[in-house]
C-alpha positions in Angstrom: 0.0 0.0 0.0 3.0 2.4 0.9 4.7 1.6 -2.6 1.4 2.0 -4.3 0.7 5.8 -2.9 4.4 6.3 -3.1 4.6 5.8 -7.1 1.4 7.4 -7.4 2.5 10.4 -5.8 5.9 10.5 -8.2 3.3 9.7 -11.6 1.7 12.8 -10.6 2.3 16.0 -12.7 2.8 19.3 -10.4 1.7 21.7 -12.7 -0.8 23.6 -10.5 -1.6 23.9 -7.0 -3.9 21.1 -7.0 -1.8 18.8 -8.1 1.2 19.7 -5.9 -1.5 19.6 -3.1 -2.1 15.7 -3.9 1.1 14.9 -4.5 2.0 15.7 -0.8 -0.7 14.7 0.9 0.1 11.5 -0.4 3.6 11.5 0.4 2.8 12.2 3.8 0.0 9.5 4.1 2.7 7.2 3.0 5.7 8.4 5.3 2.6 8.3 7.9 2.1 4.8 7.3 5.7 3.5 7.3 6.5 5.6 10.6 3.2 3.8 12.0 4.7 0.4 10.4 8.2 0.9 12.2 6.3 1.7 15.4 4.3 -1.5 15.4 7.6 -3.6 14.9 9.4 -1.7 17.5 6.7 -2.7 20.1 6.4 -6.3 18.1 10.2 -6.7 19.0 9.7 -5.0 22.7 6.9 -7.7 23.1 9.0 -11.0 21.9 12.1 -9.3 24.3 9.7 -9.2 27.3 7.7 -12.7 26.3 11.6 -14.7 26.2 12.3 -13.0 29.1 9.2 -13.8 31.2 9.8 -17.4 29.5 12.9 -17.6 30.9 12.1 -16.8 34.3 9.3 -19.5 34.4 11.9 -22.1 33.6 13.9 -20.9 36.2 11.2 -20.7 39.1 9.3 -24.3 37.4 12.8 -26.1 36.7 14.8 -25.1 39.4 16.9 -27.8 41.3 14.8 -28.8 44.3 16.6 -32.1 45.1 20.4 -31.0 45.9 21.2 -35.0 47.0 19.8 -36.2 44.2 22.3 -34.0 41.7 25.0 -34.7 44.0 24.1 -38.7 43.3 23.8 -38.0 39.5 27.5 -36.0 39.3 29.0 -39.0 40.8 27.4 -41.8 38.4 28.3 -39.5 35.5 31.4 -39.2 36.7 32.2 -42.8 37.2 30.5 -43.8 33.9 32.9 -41.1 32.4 36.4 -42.5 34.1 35.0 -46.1 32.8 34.7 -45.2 29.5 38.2 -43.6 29.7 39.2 -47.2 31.3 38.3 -49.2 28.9 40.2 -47.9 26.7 43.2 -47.3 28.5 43.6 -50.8 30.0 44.1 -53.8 27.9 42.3 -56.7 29.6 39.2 -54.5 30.7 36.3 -56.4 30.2 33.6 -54.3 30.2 32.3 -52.7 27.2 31.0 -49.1 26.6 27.8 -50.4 26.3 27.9 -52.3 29.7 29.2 -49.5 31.5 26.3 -47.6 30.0 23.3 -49.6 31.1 25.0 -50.2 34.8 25.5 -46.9 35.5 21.6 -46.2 34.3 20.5 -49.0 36.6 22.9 -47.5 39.3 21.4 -44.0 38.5 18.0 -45.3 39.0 18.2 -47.6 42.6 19.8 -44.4 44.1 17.1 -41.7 43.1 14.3 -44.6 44.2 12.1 -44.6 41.1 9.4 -47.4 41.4 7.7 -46.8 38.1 9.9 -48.2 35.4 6.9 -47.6 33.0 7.1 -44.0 32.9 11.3 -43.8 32.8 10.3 -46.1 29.9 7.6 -43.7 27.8 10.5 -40.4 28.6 13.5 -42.5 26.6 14.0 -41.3 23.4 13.6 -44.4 21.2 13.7 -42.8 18.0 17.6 -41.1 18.9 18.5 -44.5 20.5 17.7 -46.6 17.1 19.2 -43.7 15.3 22.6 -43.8 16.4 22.1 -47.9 17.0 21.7 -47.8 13.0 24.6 -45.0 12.7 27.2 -47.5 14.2 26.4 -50.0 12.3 26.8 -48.1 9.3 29.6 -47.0 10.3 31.1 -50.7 10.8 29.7 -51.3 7.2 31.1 -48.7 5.7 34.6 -49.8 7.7 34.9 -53.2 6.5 33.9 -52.2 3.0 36.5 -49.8 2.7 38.7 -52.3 3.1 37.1 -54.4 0.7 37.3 -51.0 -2.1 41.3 -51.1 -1.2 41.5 -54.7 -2.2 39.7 -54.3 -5.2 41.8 -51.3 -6.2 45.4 -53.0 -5.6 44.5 -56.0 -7.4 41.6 -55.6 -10.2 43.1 -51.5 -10.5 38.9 -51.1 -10.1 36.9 -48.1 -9.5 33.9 -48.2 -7.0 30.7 -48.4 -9.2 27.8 -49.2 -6.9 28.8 -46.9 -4.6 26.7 -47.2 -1.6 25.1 -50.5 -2.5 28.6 -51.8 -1.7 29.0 -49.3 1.3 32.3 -47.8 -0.1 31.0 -44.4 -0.3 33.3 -42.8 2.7 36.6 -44.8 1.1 35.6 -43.9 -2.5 35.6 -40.2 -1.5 39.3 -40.5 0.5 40.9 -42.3 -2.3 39.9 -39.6 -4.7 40.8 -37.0 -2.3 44.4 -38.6 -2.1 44.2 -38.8 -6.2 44.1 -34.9 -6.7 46.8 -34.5 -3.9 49.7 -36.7 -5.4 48.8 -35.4 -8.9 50.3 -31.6 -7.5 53.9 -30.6 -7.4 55.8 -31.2 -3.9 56.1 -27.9 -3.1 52.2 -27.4 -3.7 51.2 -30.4 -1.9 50.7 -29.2 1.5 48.9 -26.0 0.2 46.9 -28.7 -2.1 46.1 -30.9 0.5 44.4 -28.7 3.5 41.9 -27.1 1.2 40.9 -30.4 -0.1 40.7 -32.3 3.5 38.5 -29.5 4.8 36.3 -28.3 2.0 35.5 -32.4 1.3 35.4 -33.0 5.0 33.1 -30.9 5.1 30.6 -31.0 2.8 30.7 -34.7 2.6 29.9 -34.5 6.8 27.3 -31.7 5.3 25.0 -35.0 4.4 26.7 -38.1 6.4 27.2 -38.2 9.8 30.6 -36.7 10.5 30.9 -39.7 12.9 31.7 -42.9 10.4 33.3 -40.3 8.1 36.0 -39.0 10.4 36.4 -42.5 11.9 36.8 -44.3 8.0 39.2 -41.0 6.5 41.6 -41.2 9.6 43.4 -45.0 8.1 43.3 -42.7 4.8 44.8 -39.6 6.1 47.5 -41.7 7.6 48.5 -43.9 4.6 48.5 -40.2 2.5 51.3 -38.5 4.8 53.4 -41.8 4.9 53.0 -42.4 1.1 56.5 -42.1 -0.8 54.9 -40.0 -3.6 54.0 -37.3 -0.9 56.3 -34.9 0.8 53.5 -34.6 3.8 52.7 -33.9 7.6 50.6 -35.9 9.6 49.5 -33.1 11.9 48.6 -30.7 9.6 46.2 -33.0 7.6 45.0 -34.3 10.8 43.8 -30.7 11.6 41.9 -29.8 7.9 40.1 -33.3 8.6 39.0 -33.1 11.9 37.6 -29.0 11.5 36.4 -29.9 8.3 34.4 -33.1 9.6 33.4 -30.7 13.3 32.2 -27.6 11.2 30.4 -29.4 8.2 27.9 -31.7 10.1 26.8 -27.8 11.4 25.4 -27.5 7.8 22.1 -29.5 8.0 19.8 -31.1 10.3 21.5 -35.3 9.6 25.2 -33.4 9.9 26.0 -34.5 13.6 24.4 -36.1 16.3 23.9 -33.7 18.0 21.9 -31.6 15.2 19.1 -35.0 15.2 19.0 -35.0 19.1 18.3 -31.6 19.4 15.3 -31.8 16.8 14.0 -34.8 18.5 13.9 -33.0 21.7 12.4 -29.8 20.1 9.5 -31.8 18.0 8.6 -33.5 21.2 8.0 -29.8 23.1 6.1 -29.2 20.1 8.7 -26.9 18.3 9.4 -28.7 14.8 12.5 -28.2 12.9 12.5 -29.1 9.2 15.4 -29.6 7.2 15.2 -27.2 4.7 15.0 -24.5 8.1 18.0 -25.8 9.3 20.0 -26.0 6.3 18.8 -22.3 5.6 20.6 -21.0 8.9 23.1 -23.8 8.8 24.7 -23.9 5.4 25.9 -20.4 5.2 27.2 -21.0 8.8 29.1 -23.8 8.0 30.7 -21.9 4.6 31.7 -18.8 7.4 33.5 -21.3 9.4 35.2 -23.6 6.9 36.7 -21.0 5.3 37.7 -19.6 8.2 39.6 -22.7 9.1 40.7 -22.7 6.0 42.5 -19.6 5.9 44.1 -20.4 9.7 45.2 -24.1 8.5 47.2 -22.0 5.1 48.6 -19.1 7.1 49.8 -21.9 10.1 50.6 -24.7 8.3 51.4 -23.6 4.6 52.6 -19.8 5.2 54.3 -20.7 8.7 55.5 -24.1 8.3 54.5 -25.1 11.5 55.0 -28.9 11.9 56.5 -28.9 7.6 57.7 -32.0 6.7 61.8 -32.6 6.1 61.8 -32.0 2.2 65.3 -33.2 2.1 64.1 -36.2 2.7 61.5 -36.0 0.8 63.4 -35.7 -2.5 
């Protein structure tokens, strides 16, 4: 309605009085209604400020801590279940698995705050997150095995991977090209080379899978790259573009980390639904802001600097 009165009011000849006349009065209707527009979003913004606020305080008055034994109970099962995690995988002949560890230190968690209703502890798990990353791990063991598998093929048939994920060698398909493009640039390029391909792939590949299997199936990768004879390569520094390129790209959409899928879960069952096409909107550009951000500090420390450069004497 503003742009309408506005071009009107510029369409207008101002030959005579009259016409000048209706030319500003509908200039000024128009500035009238934007200034009345600008007021009703101020008060509009004033109004969500105050409502988050007053939000805010209700959690803190309905959620506040009201059993102080009972958080000092929970701090010290987490805390064990943490240093057990940390066990088992520091001592050789532990026998408990992470998965043990987990469920005793749930059962322990719930003898000592004295729930009697196992039904409704039940109906609060989040079954759909469980089964998600129960199916995540064992796609990421898939995708482990048949990585090796793609190796095999590729040393002895000289193969390419075809049926890409009916075969589950999607992850190791991706790594070998990356190492490909690498050892096809000059020595004294390859370092350069190499950090902005680890972190832009890294990234957008853990853009769309789970930054967890893809991480976990590129690290054998990285590590054959930077002792490869045909490279003149640091471990460190490669270690570096893949691990912020893998962190900052599952911030891209909503099935990019973990923790993106639990918090949507969490949010759709408070009745707050977050679509992926939301999420990628905020989340894409993000992840582009950070990436090459990383990008730039990984060149300038590792490429510009030399920090941790490889002996090129012996590389020759």
């Amino acid at each position: 309605e503003v742009t309408i009165w506005e071009r009107t009011a510029k369409q207008l000849p101002a030959a005579s009085p009259e016409e000048r006349a209706v030319q500003e009065a509908l200039t000024a209707k128009a500035m009238a209604v934007t200034q009345l527009l600008h007021h009703e979003e101020n008060r509009s913004l004033i109004w969500k400020t105050e409502s988050w606020q007053k939000k805010l305080s209700e959690l803190e008055e309905n959620h506040r801590i009201t059993d102080k034994i009972l958080l000092v109970k929970s701090i010290a099962v987490l805390t064990s279940v943490v240093i057990l995690f940390f066990l088992s995988n520091v001592i050789p002949n532990f026998e408990l698995g992470i998965g043990w560890i987990a469920i005793f230190g749930s059962v322990v968690m719930m003898i000592l705050s004295g729930i009697k209703d196992i039904e409704e502890v039940m109906h609060k798990i989040e079954w759909s997150t469980l089964l998600f990353f129960a199916g995540l791990f064992v796609l990421m063991e898939v995708s482990q095995h048949s990585g090796k598998w793609h190796t095999f093929v590729r040393k002895t048939a000289k193969c390419q991977l075809t049926t890409g994920l009916n075969q589950m060698g999607l992850i190791n398909f991706v790594g070998m090209k990356m190492v490909d493009v690498i050892k096809l640039v000059p020595k004294d390029y390859q370092m350069l080379v190499a950090l902005i391909v680890i972190v832009w792939c890294s990234a957008l590949v853990s853009a769309f899978i789970d930054n967890i299997p893809f991480v976990t199936t590129m690290i054998p990768v990285i590590v054959e790259l930077a002792e490869s004879p045909e490279v003149c390569l640091s471990l460190r520094p490669l270690v570096w573009a893949l691990a912020l390129g893998g962190c900052l790209g599952g911030n891209a959409t909503l099935i990019g980390a973990s923790a993106n899928v639990v918090c949507a879960g969490i949010a759709e069952q408070n009745g707050y639904k977050i679509s992926f096409k939301y999420f990628m909107k905020i989340g894409f550009p993000m992840m582009i802001t950070t990436v090459f951000t990383a990008m730039i500090y990984l060149l300038i420390a590792h490429a510009g600097a030399k920090w941790n450069a490889p002996d090129y004497s012996e590389c020759m």
